[in-house]
PDB file of N, CA, C, O and CB in Angstrom:
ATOM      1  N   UNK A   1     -69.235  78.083  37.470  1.00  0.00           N
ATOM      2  CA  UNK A   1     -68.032  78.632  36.869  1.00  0.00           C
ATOM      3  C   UNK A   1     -68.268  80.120  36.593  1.00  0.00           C
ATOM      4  O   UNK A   1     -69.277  80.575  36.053  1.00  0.00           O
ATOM      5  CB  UNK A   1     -67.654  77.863  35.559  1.00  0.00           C
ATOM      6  N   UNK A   2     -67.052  80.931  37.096  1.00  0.00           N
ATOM      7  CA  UNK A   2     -67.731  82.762  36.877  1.00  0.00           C
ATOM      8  C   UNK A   2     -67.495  82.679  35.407  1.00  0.00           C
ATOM      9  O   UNK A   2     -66.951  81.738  34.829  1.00  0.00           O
ATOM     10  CB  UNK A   2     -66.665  84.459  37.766  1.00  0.00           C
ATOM     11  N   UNK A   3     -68.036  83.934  34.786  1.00  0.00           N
ATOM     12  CA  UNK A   3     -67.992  84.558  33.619  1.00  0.00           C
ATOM     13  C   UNK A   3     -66.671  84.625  33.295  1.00  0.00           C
ATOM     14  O   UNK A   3     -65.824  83.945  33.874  1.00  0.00           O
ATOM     15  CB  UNK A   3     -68.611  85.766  33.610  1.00  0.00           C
ATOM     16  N   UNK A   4     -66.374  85.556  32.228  1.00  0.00           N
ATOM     17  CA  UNK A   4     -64.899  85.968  31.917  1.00  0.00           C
ATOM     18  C   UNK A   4     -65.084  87.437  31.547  1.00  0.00           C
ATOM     19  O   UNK A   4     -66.063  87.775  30.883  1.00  0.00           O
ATOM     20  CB  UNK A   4     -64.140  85.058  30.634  1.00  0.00           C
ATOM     21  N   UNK A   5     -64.204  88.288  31.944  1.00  0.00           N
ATOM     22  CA  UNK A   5     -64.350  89.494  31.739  1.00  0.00           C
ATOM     23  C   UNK A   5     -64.713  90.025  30.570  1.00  0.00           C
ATOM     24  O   UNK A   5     -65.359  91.069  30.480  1.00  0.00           O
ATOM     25  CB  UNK A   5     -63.479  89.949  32.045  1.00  0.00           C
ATOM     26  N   UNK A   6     -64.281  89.274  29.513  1.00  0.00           N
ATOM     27  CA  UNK A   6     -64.517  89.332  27.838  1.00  0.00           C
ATOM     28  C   UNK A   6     -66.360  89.708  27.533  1.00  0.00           C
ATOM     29  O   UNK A   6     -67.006  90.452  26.795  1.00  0.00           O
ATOM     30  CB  UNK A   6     -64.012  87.404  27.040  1.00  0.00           C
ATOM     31  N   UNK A   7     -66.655  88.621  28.671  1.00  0.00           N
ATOM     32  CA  UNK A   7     -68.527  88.516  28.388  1.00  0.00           C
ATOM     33  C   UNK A   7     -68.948  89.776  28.838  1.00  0.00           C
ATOM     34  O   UNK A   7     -69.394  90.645  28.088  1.00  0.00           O
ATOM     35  CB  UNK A   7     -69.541  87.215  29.386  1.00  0.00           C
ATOM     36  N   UNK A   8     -68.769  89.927  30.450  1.00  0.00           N
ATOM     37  CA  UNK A   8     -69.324  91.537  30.760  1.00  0.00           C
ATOM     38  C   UNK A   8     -68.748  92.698  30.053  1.00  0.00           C
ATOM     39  O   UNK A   8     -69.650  93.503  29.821  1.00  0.00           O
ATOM     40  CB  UNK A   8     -69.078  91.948  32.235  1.00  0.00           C
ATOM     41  N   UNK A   9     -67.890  93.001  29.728  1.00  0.00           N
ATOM     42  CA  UNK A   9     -67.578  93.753  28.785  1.00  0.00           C
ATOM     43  C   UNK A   9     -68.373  94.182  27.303  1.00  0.00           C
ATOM     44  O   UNK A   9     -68.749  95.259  26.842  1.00  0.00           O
ATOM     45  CB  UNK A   9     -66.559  93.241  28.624  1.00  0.00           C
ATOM     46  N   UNK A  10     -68.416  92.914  26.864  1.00  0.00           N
ATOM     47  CA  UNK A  10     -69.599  92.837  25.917  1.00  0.00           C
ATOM     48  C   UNK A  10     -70.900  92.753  26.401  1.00  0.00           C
ATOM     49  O   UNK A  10     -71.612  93.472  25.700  1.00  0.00           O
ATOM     50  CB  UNK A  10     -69.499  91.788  25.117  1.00  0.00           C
ATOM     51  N   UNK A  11     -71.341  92.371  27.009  1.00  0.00           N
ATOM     52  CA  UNK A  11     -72.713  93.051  27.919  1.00  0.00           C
ATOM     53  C   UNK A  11     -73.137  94.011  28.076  1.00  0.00           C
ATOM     54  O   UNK A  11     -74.348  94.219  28.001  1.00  0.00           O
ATOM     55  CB  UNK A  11     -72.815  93.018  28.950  1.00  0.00           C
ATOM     56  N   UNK A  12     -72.173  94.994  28.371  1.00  0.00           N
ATOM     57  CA  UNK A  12     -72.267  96.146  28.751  1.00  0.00           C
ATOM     58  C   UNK A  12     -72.270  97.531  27.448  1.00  0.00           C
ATOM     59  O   UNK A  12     -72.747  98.660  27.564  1.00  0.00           O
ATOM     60  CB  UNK A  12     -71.137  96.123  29.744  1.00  0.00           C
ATOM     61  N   UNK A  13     -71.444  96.814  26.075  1.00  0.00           N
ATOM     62  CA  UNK A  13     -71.704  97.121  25.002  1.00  0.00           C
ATOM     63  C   UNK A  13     -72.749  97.224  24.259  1.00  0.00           C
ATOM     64  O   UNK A  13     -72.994  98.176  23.519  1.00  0.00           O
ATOM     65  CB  UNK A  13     -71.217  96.699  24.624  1.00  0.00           C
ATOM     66  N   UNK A  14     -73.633  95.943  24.464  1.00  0.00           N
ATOM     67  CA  UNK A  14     -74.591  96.099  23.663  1.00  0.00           C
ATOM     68  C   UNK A  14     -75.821  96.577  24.317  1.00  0.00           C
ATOM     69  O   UNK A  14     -76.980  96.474  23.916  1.00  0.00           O
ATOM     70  CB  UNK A  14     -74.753  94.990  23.009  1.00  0.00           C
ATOM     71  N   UNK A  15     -75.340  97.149  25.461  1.00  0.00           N
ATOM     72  CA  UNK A  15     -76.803  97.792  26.413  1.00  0.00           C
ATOM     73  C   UNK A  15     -76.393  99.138  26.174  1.00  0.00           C
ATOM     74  O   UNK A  15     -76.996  99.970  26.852  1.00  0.00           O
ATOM     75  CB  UNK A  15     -77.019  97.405  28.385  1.00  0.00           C
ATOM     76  N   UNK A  16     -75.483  99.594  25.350  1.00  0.00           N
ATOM     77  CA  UNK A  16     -75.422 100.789  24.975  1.00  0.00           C
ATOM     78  C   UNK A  16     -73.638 101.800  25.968  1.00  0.00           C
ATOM     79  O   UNK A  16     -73.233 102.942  25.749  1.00  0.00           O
ATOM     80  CB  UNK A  16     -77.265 101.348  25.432  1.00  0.00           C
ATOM     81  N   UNK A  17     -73.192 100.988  26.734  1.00  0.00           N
ATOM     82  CA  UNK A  17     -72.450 101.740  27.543  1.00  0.00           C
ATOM     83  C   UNK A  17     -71.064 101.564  26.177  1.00  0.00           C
ATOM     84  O   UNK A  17     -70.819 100.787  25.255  1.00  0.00           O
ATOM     85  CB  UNK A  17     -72.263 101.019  29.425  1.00  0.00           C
ATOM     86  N   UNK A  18     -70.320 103.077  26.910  1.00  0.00           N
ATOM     87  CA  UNK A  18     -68.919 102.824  26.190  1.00  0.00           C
ATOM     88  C   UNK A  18     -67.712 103.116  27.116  1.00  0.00           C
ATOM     89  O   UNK A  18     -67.758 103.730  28.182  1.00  0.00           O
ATOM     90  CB  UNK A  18     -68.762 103.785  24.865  1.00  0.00           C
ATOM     91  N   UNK A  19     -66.664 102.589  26.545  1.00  0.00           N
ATOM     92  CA  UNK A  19     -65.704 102.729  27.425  1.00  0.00           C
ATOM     93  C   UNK A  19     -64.541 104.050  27.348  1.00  0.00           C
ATOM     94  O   UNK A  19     -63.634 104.199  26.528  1.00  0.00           O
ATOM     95  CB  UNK A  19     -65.104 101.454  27.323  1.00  0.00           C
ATOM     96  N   UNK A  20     -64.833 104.715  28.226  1.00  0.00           N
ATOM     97  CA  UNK A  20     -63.699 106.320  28.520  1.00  0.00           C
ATOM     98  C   UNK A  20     -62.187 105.976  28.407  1.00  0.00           C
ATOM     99  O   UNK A  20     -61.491 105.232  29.097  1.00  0.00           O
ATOM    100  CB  UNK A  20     -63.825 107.083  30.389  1.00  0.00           C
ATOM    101  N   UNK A  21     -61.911 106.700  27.388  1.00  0.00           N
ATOM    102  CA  UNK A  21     -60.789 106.672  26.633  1.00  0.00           C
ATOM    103  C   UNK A  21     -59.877 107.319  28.026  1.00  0.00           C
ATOM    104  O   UNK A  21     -60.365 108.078  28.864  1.00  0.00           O
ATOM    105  CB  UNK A  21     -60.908 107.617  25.013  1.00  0.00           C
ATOM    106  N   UNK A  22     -58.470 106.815  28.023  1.00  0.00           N
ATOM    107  CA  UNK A  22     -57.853 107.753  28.817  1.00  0.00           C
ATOM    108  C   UNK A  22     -57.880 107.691  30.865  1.00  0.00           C
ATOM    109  O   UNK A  22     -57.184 108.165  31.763  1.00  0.00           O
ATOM    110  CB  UNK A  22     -58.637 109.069  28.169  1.00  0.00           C
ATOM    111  N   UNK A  23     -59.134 106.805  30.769  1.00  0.00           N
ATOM    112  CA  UNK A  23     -59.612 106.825  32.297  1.00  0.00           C
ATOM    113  C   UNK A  23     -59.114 105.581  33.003  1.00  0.00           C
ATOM    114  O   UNK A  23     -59.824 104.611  32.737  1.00  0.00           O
ATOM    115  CB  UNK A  23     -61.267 106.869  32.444  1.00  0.00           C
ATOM    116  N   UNK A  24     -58.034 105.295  33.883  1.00  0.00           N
ATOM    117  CA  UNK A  24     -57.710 104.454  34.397  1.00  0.00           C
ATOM    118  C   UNK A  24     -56.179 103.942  34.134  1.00  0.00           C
ATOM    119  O   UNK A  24     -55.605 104.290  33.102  1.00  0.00           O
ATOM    120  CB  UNK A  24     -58.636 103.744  34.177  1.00  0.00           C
ATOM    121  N   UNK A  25     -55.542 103.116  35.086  1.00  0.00           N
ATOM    122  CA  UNK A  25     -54.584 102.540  35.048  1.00  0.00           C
ATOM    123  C   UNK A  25     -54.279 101.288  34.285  1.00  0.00           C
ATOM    124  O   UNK A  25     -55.299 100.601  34.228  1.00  0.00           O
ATOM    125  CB  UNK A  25     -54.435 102.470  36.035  1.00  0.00           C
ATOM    126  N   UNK A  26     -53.684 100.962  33.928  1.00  0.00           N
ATOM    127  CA  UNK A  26     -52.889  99.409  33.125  1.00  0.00           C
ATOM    128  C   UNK A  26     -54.500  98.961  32.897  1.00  0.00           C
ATOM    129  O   UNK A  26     -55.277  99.798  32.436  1.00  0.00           O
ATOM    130  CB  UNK A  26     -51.563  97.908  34.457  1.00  0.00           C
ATOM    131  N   UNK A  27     -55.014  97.478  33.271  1.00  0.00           N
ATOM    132  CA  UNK A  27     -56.119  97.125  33.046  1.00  0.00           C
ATOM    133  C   UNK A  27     -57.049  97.443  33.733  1.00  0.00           C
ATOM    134  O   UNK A  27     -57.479  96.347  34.093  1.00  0.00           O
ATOM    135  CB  UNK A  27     -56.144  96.187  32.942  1.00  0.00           C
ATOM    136  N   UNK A  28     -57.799  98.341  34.266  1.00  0.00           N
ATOM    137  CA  UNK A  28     -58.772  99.309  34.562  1.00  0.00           C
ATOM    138  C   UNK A  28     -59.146 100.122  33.402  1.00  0.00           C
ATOM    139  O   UNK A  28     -58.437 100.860  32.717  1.00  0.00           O
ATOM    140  CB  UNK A  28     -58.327 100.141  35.608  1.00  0.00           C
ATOM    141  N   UNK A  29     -60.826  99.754  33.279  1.00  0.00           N
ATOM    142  CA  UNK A  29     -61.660 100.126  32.426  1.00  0.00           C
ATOM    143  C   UNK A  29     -62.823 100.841  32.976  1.00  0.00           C
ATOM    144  O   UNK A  29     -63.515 100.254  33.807  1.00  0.00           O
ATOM    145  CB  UNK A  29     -61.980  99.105  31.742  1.00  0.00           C
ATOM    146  N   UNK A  30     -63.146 102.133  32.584  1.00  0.00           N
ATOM    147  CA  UNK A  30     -64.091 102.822  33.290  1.00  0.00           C
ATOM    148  C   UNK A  30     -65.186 102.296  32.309  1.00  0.00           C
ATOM    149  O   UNK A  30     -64.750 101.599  31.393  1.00  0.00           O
ATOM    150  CB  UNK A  30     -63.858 104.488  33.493  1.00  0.00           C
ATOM    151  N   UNK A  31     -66.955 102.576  32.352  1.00  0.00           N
ATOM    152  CA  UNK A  31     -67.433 101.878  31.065  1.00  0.00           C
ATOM    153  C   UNK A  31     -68.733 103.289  31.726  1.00  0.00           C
ATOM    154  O   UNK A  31     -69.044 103.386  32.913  1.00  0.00           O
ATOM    155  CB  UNK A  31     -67.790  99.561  30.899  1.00  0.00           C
ATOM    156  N   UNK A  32     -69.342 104.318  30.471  1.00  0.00           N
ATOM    157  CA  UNK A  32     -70.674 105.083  31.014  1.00  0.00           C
ATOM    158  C   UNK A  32     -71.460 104.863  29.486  1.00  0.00           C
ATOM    159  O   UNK A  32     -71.395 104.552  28.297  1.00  0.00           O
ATOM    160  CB  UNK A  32     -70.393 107.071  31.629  1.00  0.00           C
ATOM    161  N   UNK A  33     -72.413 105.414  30.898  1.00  0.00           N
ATOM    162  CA  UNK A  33     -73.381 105.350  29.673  1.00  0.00           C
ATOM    163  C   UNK A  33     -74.330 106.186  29.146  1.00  0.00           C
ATOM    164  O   UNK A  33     -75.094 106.665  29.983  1.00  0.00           O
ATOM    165  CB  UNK A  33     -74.033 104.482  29.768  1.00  0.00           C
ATOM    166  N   UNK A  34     -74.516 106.520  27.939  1.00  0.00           N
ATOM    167  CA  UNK A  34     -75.072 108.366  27.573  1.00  0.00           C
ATOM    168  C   UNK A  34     -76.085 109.127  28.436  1.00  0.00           C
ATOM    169  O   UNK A  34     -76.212 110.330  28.666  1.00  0.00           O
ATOM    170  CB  UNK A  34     -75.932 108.508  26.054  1.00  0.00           C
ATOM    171  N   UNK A  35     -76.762 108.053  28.839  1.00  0.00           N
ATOM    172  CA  UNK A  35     -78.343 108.473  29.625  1.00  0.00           C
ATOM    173  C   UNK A  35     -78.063 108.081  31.035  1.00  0.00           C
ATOM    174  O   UNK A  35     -79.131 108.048  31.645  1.00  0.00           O
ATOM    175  CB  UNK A  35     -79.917 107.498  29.017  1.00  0.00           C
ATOM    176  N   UNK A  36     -77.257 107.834  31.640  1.00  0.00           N
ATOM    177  CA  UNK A  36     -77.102 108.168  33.166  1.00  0.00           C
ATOM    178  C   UNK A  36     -75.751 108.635  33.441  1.00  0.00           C
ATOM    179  O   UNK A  36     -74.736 107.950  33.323  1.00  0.00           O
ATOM    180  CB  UNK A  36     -77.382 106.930  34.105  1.00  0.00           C
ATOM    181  N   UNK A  37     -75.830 110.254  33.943  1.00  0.00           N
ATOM    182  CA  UNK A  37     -75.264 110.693  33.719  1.00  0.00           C
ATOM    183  C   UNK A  37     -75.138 110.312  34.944  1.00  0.00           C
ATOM    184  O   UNK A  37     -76.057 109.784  35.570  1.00  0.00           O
ATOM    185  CB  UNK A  37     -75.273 111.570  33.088  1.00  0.00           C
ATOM    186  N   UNK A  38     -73.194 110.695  35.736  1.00  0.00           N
ATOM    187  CA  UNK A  38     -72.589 110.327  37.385  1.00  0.00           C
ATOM    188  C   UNK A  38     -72.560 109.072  37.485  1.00  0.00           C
ATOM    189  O   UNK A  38     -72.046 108.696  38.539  1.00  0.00           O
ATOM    190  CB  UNK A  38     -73.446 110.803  38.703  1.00  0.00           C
ATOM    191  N   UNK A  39     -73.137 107.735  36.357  1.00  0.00           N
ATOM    192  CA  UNK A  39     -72.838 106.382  37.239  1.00  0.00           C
ATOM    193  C   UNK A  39     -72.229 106.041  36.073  1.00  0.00           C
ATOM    194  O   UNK A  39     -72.487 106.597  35.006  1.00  0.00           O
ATOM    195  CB  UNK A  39     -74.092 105.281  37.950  1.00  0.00           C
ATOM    196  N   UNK A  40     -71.095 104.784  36.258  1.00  0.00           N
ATOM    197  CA  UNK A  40     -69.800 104.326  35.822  1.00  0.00           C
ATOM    198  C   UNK A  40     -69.884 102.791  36.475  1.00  0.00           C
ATOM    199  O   UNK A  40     -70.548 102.498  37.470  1.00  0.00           O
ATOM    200  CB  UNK A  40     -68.456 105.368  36.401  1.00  0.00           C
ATOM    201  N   UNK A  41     -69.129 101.956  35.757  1.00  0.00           N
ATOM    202  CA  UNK A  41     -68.631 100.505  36.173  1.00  0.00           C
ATOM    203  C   UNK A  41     -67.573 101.069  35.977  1.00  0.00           C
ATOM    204  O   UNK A  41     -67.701 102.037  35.227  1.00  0.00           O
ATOM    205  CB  UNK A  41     -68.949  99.063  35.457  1.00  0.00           C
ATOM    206  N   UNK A  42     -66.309 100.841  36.416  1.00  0.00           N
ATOM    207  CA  UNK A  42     -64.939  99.894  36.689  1.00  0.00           C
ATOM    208  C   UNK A  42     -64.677  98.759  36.388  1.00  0.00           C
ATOM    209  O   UNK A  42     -65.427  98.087  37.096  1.00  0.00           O
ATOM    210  CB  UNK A  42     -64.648  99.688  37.768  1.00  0.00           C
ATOM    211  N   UNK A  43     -64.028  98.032  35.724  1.00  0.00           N
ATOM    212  CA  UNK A  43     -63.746  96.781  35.283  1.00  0.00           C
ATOM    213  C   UNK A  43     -62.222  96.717  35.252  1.00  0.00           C
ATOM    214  O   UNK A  43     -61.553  97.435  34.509  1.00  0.00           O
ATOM    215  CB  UNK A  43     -64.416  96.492  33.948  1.00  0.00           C
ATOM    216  N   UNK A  44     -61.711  95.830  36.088  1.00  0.00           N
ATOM    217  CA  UNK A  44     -60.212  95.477  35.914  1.00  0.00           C
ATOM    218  C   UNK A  44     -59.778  93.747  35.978  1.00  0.00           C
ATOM    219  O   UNK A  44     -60.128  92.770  36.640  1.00  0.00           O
ATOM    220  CB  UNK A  44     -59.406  96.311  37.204  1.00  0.00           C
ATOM    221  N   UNK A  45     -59.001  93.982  35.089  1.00  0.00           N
ATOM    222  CA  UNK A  45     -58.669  92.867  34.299  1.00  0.00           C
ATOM    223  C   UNK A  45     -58.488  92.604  32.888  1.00  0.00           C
ATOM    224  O   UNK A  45     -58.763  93.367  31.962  1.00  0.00           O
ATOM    225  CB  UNK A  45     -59.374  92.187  34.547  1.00  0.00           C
ATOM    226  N   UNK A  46     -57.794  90.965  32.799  1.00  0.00           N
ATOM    227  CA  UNK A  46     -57.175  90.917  31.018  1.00  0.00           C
ATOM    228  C   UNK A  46     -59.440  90.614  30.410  1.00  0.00           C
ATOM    229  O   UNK A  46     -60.623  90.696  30.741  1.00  0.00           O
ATOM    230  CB  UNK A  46     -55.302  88.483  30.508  1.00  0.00           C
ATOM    231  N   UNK A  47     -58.471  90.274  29.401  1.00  0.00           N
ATOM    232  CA  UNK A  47     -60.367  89.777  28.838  1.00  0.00           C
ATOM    233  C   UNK A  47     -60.283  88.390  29.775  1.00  0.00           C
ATOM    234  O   UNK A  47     -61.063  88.100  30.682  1.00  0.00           O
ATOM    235  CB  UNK A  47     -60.764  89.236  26.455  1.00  0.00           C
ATOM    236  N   UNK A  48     -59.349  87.760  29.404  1.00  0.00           N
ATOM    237  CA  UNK A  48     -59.608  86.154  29.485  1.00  0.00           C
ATOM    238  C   UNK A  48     -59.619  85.988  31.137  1.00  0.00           C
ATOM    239  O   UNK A  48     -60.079  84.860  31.313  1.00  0.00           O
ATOM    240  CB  UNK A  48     -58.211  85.082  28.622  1.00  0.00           C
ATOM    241  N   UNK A  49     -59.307  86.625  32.531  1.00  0.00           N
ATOM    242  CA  UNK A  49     -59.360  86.571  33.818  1.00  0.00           C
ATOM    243  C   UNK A  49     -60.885  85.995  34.153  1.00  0.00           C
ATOM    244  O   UNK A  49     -61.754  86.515  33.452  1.00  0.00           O
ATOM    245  CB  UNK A  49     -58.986  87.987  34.398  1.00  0.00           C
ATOM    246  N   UNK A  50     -61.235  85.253  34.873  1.00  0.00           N
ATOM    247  CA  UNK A  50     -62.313  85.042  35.289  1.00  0.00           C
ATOM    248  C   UNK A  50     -62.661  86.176  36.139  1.00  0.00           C
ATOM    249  O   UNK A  50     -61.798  86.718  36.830  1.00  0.00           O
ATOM    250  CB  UNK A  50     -62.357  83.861  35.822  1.00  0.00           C
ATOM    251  N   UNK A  51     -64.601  86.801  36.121  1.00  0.00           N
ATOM    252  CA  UNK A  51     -64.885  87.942  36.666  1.00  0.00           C
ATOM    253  C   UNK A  51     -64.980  87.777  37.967  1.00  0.00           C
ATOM    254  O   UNK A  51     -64.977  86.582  38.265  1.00  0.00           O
ATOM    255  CB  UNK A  51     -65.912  88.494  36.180  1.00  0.00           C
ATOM    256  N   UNK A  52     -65.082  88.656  39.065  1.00  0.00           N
ATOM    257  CA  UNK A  52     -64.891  88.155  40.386  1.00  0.00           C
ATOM    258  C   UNK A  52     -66.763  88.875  41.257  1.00  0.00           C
ATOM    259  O   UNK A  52     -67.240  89.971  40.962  1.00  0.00           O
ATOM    260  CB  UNK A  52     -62.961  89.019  41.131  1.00  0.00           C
ATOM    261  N   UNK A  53     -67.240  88.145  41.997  1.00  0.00           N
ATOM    262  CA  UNK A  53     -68.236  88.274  42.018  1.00  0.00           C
ATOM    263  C   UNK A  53     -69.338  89.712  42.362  1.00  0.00           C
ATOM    264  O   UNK A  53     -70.541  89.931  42.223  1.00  0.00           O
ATOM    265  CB  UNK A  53     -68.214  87.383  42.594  1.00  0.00           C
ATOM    266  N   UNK A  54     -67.723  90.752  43.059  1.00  0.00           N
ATOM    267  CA  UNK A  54     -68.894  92.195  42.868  1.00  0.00           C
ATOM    268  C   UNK A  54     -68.644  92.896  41.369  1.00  0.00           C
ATOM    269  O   UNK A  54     -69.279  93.869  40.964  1.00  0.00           O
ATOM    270  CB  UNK A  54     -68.514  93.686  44.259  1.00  0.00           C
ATOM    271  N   UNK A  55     -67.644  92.242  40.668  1.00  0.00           N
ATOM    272  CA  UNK A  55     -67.979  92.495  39.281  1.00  0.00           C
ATOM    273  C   UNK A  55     -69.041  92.678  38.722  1.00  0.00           C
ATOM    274  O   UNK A  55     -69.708  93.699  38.550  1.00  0.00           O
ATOM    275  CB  UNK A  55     -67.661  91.790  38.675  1.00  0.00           C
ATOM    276  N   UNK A  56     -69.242  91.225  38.323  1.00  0.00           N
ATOM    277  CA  UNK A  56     -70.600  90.421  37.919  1.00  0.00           C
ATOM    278  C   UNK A  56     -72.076  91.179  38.565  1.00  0.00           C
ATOM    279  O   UNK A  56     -73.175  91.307  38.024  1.00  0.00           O
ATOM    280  CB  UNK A  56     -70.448  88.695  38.633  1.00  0.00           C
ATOM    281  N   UNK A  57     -71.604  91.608  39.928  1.00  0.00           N
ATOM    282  CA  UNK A  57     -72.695  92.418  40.210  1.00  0.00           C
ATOM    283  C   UNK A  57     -73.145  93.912  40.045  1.00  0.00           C
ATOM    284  O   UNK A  57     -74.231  94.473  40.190  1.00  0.00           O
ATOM    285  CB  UNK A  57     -72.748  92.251  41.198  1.00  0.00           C
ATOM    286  N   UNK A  58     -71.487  94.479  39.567  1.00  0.00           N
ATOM    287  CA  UNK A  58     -71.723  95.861  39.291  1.00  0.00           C
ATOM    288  C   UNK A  58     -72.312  95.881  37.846  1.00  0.00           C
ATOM    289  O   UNK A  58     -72.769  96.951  37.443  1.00  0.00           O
ATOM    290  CB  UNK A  58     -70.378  96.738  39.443  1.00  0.00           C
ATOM    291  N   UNK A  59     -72.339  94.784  37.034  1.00  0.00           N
ATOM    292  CA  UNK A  59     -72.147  95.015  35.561  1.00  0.00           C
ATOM    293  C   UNK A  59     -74.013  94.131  35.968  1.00  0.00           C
ATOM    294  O   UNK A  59     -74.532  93.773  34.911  1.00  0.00           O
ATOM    295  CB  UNK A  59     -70.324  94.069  34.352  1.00  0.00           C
ATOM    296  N   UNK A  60     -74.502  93.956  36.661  1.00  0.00           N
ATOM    297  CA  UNK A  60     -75.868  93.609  36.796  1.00  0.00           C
ATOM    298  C   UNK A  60     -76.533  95.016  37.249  1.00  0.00           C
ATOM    299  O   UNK A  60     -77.501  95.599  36.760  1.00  0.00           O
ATOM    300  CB  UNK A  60     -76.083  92.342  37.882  1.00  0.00           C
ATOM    301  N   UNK A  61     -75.939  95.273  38.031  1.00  0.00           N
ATOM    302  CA  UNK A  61     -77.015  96.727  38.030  1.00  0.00           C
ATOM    303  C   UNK A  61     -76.587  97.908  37.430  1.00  0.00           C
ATOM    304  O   UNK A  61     -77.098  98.987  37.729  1.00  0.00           O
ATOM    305  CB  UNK A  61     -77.351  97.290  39.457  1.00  0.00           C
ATOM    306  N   UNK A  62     -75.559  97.781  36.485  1.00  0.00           N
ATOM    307  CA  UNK A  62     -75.618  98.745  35.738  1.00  0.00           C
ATOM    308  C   UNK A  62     -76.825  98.471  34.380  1.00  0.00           C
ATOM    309  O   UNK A  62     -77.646  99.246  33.890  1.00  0.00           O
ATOM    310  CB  UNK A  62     -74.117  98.963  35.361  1.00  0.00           C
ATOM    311  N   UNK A  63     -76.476  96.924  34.040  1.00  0.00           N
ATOM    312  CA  UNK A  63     -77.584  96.631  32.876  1.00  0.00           C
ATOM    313  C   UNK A  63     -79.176  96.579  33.270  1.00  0.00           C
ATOM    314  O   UNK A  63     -79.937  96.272  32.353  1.00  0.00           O
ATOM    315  CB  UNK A  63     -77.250  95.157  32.241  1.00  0.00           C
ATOM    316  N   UNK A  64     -79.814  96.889  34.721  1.00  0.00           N
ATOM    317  CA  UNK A  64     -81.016  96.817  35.057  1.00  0.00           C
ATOM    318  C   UNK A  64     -81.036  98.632  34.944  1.00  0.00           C
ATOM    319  O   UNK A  64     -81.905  99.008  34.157  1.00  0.00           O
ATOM    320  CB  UNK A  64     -81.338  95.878  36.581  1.00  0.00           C
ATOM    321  N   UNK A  65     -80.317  99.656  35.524  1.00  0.00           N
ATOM    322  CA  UNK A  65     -79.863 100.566  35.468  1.00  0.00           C
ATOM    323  C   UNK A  65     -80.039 101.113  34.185  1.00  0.00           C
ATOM    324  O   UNK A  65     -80.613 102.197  34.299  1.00  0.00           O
ATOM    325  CB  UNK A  65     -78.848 100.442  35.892  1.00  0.00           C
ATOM    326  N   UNK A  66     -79.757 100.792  32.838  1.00  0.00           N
ATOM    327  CA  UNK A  66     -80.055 101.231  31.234  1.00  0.00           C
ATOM    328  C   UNK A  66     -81.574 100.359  31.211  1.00  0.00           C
ATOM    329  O   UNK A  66     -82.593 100.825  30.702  1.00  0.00           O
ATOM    330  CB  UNK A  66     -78.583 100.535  29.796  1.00  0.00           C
ATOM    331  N   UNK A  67     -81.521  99.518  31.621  1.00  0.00           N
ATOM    332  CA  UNK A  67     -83.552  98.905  30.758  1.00  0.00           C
ATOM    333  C   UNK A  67     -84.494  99.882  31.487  1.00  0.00           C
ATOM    334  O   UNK A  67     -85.642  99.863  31.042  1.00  0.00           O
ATOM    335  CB  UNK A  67     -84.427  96.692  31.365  1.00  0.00           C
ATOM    336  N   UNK A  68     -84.233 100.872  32.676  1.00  0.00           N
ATOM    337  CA  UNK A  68     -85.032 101.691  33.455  1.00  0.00           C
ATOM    338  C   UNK A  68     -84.806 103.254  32.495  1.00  0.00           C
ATOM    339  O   UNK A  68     -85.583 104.208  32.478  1.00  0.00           O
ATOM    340  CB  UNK A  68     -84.442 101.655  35.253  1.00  0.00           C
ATOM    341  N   UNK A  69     -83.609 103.125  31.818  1.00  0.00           N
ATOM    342  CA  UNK A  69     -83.961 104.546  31.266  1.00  0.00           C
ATOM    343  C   UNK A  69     -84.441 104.411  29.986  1.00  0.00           C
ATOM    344  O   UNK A  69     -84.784 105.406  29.347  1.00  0.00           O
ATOM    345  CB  UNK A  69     -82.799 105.534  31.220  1.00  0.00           C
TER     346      UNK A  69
END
């Protein structure tokens, strides 16, 4: 069963990323993070949508991506 967008979202919170005010359309979420500067996730969708699988994978190497800095 995939994730739900709600989880990577919060994933991505507590590894330190935040989400850019202003950046994106309707549910499009840009998400950076202080110490890598030029790389970004995208996240689109409600919370409750199930995540779709290059999601799940962008929001994996962004969180291997922060334990390296």
């Amino acid at each position: 069963m995939p994730r739900k967008l709600r989880q990577l979202r919060s994933d991505l919170r507590r590894a330190g990323f935040q989400m850019q005010s202003k950046r994106g359309k309707g549910c499009h979420t840009w998400w950076v993070h202080p110490n890598l500067p030029g790389f970004a996730v995208n996240l689109s969708g409600q919370d409750g949508d199930d995540a779709r699988p290059y999601q799940e994978d962008a929001v994996k190497e962004a969180l291997q991506k922060s334990k390296e800095v």
